[in-house]
N, C-alpha and C positions, 0 to 999 in steps of 0.2 A: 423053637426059640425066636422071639421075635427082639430086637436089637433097639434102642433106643437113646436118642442125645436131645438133650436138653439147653438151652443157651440163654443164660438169666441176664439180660443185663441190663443198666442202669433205668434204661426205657422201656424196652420191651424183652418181651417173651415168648423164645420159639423152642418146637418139639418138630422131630421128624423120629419116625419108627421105619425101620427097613426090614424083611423077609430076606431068608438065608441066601438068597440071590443079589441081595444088595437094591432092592428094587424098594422105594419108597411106598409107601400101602398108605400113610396116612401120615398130619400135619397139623400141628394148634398155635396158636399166635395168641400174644393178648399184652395187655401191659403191667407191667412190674407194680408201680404205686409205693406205695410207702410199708409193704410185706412180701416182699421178694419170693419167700417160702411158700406163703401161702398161694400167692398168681403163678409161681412155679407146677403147685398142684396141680391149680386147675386147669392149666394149660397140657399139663403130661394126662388129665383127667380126660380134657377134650379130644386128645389125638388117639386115646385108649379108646374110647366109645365109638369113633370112625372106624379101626380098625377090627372093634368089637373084639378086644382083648382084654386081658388084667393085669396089674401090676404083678402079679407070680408071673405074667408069661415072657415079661420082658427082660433084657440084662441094659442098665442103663449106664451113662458119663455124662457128667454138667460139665456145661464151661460158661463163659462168661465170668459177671462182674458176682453176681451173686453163688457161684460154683459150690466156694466151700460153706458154706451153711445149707447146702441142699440135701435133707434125710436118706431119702428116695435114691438115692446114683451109689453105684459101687465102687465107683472113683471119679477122679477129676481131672482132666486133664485143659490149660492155655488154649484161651481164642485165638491166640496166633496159628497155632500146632492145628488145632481144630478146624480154623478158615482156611489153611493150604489145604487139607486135606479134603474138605468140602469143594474147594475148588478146583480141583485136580478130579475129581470123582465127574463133575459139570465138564470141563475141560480139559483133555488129558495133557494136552501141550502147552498149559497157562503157565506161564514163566513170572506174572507179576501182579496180585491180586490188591485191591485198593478199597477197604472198608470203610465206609462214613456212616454210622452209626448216629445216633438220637444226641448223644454225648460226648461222643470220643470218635477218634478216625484215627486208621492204620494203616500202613503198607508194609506187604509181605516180598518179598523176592524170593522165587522159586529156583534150584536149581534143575538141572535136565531131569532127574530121577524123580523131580517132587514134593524135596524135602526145603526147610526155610533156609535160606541161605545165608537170609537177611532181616531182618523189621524196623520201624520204625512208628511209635504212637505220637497222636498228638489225645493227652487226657485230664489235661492240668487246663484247658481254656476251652470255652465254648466255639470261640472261633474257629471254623475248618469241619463243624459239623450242622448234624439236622436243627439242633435246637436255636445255632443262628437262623434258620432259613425261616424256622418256627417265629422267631423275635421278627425278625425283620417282615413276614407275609401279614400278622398282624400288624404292625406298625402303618402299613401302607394297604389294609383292609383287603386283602385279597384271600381267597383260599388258598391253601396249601395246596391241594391238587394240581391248582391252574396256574402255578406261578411258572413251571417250567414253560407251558404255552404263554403265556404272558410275556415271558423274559426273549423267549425265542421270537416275539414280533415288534422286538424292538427297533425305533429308526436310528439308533446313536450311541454310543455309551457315554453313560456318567459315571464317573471313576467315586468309586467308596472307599476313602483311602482310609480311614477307621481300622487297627485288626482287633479292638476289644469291641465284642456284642455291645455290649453296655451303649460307648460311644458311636460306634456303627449305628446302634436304634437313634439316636439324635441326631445324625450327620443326616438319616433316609427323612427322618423329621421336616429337618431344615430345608432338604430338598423337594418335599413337597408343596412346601411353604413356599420356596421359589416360582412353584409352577411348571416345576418339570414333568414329564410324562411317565405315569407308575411304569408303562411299560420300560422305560428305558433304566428309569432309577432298578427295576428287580434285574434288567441283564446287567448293571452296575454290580448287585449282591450278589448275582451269581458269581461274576467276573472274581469280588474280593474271596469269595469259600473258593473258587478256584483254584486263585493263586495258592493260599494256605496246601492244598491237597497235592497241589503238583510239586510245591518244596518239596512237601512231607515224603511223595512218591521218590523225587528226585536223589534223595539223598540215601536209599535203598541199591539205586541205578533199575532205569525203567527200560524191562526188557518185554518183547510184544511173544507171544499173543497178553493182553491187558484184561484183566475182568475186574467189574467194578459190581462193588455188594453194597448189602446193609438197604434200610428204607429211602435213602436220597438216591441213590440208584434207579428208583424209577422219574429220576426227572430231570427230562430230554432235555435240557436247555444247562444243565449239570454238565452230563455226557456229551455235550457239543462241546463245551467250553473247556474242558478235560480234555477233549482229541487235540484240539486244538494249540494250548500250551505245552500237552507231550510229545504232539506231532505222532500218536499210533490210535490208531482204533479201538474202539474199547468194546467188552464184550460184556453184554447184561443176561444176568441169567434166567430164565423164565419167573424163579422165585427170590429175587435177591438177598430177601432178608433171612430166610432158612438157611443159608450157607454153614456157616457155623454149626447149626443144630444137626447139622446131615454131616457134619464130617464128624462131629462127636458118636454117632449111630454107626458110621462105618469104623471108627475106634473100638470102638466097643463092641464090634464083631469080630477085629480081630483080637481083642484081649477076651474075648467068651470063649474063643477057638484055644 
């Protein structure tokens, strides 16, 4: 039996399959689009063909935003429930895990055993996740990639006091119009999803060890800026954004069991 989780959500779309040992064998990614079900497939399709498995061999769980419409899963179980569990698996002594997502951003508080003690979403505003970083990298013509190096050689900050996207993209506008330097206006943007995350963190209670998931995770100038307002270190996990999908794989080995 080969064990599988699935994590549909607004953005993107991850699969992780694990072996009776709990050992990850294979992994698919891709993005959601405007038929959840169907990028769902093809993502559990592509992590099937690495593995060189089949859909009889697997016992699957969705979670994410798109969970319950997904044919394929034998049940469904919260990205919350799902994210500790994935992060606990990465980290056994993670006491306080911090999702930013395409869409939405979370924090989770773990207690000693591993279980949520606590959560807290932000999903009702674009502000405090990837799709501001998205708005604001085009605004000011950079790639997404290089915005964290960008932001991290900044000589100064310029404060973006905006917290609606919308107006945040006019405020980085204007500021370029001023003539300020991209570099410092992007540690500006970083500086405001900061703030937004560490509320969010905050109001859970920010206990260390810290891991930090989801696609904005890999960028460095995020994770500076995070240590820094929480005052602890933050831990990235070699794949941040499968978190979710690996602890749905581990759920669903122990409900197969």
């Amino acid at each position: 039996m080969i064990y599988a989780g699935i994590d549909i959500g607004s953005l993107t779309v991850e699969a992780a399959l694990l072996d009776e040992d709990e050992n990850v064998i294979s992994t698919g990614f891709g993005y959601t689009g405007a038929r959840p079900i169907e990028s769902g497939k093809r993502v559990l399709d592509e992590a099937l063909k690495k593995a060189n498995s089949r859909l009889e061999d697997i016992y699957l769980i969705a979670t994410g935003y798109g969970r319950v419409s997904f044919p394929l899963a034998k049940s469904t179980i919260t990205e919350i429930t799902c994210h500790a569990k994935g992060a606990r698996k990465i980290l056994a002594n993670v006491r306080t895990v911090i999702d930013i997502g395409g869409q939405d951003s979370k924090a989770i508080a773990l207690d000693e055993q591993g279980k949520v003690a606590d959560f807290a979403m932000n999903d009702k505003c674009a502000a405090g996740t990837g799709r501001f970083l998205e708005v604001m990298a085009r605004a000011l013509e950079v790639k997404l990639d290089d915005l964290g190096e960008l932001a991290l050689a900044h000589k100064k900050t310029i404060k973006v006091s905006s917290t609606c996207t919308v107006f945040a993209e006019s405020e980085v506008v204007s500021l370029v119009a001023e003539g300020h330097d991209t570099r410092d206006i992007l540690w500006g943007v970083i500086s405001a999803i900061s703030d937004r995350i560490a509320a969010l963190a905050q109001r859970v209670g920010v206990k260390p060890p810290v891991m930090l998931t989801g696609g904005v995770a890999k960028n460095s100038a995020v994770k500076a800026a995070l240590e820094k307002k929480l005052g602890a270190e933050i831990f990235i996990p070699p794949d941040p954004q499968i978190v979710g999908a690996l602890g749905a794989a581990l759920l669903a080995r122990e409900k197969a069991r």
